[in-house]
C-alpha positions, 0 to 999 in steps of 0.5 A, a space after each residue: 507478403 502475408 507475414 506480419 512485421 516484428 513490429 505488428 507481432 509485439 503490438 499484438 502481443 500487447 493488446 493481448 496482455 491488454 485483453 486478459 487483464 480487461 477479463 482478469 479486472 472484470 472477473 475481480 469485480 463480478 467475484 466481490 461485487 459489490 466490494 468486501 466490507 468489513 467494520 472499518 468499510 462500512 463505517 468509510 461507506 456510511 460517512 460516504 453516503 452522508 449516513 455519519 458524519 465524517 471523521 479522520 479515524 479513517 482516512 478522509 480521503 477515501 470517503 470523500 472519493 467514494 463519495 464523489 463515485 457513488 455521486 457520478 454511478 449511484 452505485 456503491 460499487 463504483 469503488 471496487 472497479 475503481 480499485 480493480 482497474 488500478 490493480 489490473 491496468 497497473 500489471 497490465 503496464 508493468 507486464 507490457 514494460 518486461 516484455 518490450 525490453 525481453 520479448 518474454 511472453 511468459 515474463 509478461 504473463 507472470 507479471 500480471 499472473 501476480 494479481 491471481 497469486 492467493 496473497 494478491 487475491 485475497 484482498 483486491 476487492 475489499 476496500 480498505 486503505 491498506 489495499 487502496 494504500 498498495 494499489 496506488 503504490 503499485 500504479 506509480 510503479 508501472 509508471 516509474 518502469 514505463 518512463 524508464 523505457 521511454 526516456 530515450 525514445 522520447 526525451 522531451 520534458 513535457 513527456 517527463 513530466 507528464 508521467 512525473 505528475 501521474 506518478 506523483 498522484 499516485 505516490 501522494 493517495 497512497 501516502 493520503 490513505 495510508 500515513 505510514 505509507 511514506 516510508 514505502 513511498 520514498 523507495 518509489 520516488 526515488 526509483 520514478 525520478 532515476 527511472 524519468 532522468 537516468 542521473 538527474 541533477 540537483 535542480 532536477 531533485 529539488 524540483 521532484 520533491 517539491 512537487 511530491 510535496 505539493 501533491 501531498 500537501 494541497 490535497 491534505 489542506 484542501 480535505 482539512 479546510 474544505 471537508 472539516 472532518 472530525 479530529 478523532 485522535 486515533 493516535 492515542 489508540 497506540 499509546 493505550 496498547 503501549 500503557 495497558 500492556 507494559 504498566 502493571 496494573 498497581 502501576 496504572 492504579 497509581 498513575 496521574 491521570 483523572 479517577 475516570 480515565 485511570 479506572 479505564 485503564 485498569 479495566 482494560 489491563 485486566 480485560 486484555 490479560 483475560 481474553 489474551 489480547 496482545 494488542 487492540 486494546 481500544 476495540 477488545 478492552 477498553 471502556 470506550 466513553 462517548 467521545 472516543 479518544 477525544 476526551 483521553 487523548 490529553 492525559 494518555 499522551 502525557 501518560 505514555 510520554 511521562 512512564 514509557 521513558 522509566 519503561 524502556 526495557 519492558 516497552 521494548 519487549 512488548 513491541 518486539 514480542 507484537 512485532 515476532 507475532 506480525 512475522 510468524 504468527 500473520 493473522 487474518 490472511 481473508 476477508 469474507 464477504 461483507 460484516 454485518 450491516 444495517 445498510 442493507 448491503 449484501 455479497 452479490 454472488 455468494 457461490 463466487 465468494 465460497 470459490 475465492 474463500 476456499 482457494 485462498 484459505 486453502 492456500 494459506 493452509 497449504 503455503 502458510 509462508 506466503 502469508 507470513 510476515 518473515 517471508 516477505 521481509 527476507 524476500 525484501 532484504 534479498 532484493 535490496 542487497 542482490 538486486 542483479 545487474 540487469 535491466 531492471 536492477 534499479 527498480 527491484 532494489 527500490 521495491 526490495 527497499 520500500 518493502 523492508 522499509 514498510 515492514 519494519 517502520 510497523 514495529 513502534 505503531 503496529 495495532 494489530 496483526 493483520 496480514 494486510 500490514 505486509 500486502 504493500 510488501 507481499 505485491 512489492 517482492 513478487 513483481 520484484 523477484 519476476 523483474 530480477 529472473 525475467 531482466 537478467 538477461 537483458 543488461 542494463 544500459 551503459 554509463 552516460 558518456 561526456 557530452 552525450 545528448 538527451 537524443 541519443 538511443 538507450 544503447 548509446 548514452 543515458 539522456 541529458 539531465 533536464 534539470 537545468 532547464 
């Protein structure tokens, strides 16, 4: 009479996952309060803090919701548990999604375990909307893998949907503050509708995207109309790197763009061939006037549209040459601390900063390959093509794919780099190869048989398309 049911042990189980993930969340906010900050940070903070005006060189968004939390605690710290709970309470539900279906404890701990790893680690606490960018990916993720646990347990639509929308909002802030981040997004949305519908219909397809739509763009409009951030024209900053790196500098000397802008260009030619640097070229060499890009942006469009078309061997070259540099030679594997600053903001607890900087430089002086970018796109293709047949194949080749996808949509618009361009794809292929060893044995469930209802168990029949409802 004294034992426990099987049921009350899982549970137990769960809450204990529960427990350390609560202590892991709240040590990543004592080791980087109040958040690491680099330029881009504390430029997001000021326009935050209504300091500078707000601008869309940074995604908007991210001001905005900083912002609305430093409104709501007065602290800016508010950002960095905000980024922490989503880190933590997105293992935590992935954790608890491998272990109903395999009764691994050392599964579910692996899983959450990804957050410790020195590549995961190493940037959970600054804010940038790289990271913001994989944290909402990785929460969509956890919900995609908890609908697909409960589909059958509980088929009703309203469930359905319930989670659909969360995983949409997740989907949609990622894709806000990361706009590449739609090639990684669509691998997850495609897997959080299989995983909610099991086969899903056309009707069922048409209306996911077109909330998927909407959670993107009423938000975008919303931003744009109501917060008017000032147009920046950042994307001209890729087309500069392309001109002062595959014209030569007799080319840009000759090239028809206004005396003011073509000395700009030669300039910034000549000083990137004398400092070495292979992209960037806006903050390392150019001669940035008032405006920034908004004054430029005209001409240099024109520019690279009219003389990337006579250079396509050469501008070829220098994007697979920046893009062999992103693979092997991954920089910037650490953030320290916070830049300096005239706001006054300072790292709170230096000695936990000197612990995290040594473990995790350490790491990558040890382990360099799990820094790179090859590592993590060969994981990626392996997971995409031989993603197993257990439980969790679906989920893993949908990772494996958001990831390659991710890696490789870098190669016409990478600026710089920076190892957090393959941080979505570093989380991505670690919680993939622990789904593939820890599911394997665990089978997938079998076809869905004519006639089957949406009542039926997981072992019996996959649960009726709702679509049509």
């Amino acid at each position: 009479m004294g034992q426990k049911s099987p049921v009350a042990r899982v549970q137990r189980w769960v809450w204990v996952l529960a427990a350390v993930a609560a202590l892991c969340c709240l040590g990543t906010v004592l080791v980087f309060a109040p958040g690491f900050l680099s330029p881009d940070s504390l430029d997001q903070l000021r326009q935050a803090q209504g300091k500078a005006p707000l601008t869309d060189w940074h995604p908007p968004v991210l001001s905005l919701v900083w912002r609305a939390l430093i409104a709501v605690t007065g602290s800016i710290t508010a950002m960095l548990v905000l980024q922490s709970v989503v880190l933590w309470g997105a293992l935590w539900g992935l954790a608890r999604c491998v272990w109903e279906p395999t009764r691994s404890r050392g599964g579910s701990v692996a899983v959450l375990g990804v957050g410790l790893a020195p590549f995961v680690l190493t940037f959970a606490g600054v804010v940038w909307k790289d990271v913001h960018a994989a944290f909402a990916l990785l929460a969509a993720c956890a919900v995609a893998l908890t609908g697909l646990l409960l589909r059958d347990r509980d088929p009703r639509p309203a469930v359905r949907w319930a989670l659909l929308w969360l995983g949409v909002l997740f989907l949609a802030y990622a894709m806000l503050v990361r706009k590449n981040a739609f090639l990684a997004a669509i691998p997850v949305f495609v897997m959080l509708v299989l995983a909610l519908w099991g086969a899903p219909g056309r009707r069922t397809w048409v209306t996911c995207t077109a909330a998927l739509a909407a959670g993107l763009v009423v938000p975008a409009a919303a931003v744009s109309l109501l917060a008017s951030p000032v147009q920046t024209k950042q994307g001209a900053q890729i087309m500069l790197d392309d001109l002062v790196h595959v014209l030569t500098v007799d080319e840009l000397r000759s090239a028809d763009v206004s005396p003011a802008l073509r000395d700009r260009l030669v300039a910034s030619a000549r000083e990137c061939e004398r400092v070495g640097a292979l992209s960037d070229a806006y903050w390392a060499c150019y001669r940035r006037p008032a405006d920034g890009l908004r004054g430029d942006s005209g001409e240099i469009t024109s520019l690279w549209l009219r003389e990337m078309s006579g250079h396509v061997p050469q501008y070829l070259q220098y994007r697979l040459l920046l893009f062999t540099t992103l693979l092997f030679e991954t920089d910037y594997p650490y953030k320290a601390g916070i830049s300096r600053n005239d706001l006054g903001v300072e790292v709170a607890h230096p000695r936990l900063e000197d612990i995290l900087g040594t473990y995790v430089k350490g790491m990558a002086r040890d382990l360099p390959w799990l820094f790179r970018g090859w590592f993590w796109l060969a994981v990626a293709l392996v997971l995409a093509l031989r993603p197993g047949r257990g439980v969790f194949a679906m989920p893993v080749r949908a990772l494996g794919v958001s990831s390659a996808a991710y890696v490789l949509g870098y190669l016409p618009i990478m600026p710089a780099t920076d190892y957090r361009y393959v941080y979505w794809p570093a989380i991505a292929c670690s919680l993939g190869v622990l789904l593939l060893w820890f599911g394997r044995g665990t089978p997938p469930p079998p076809p869905k048989s004519p006639g089957a209802t949406a009542g039926r168990t997981l072992m019996e029949h996959q649960p009726a398309d709702a679509g049509g409802q």
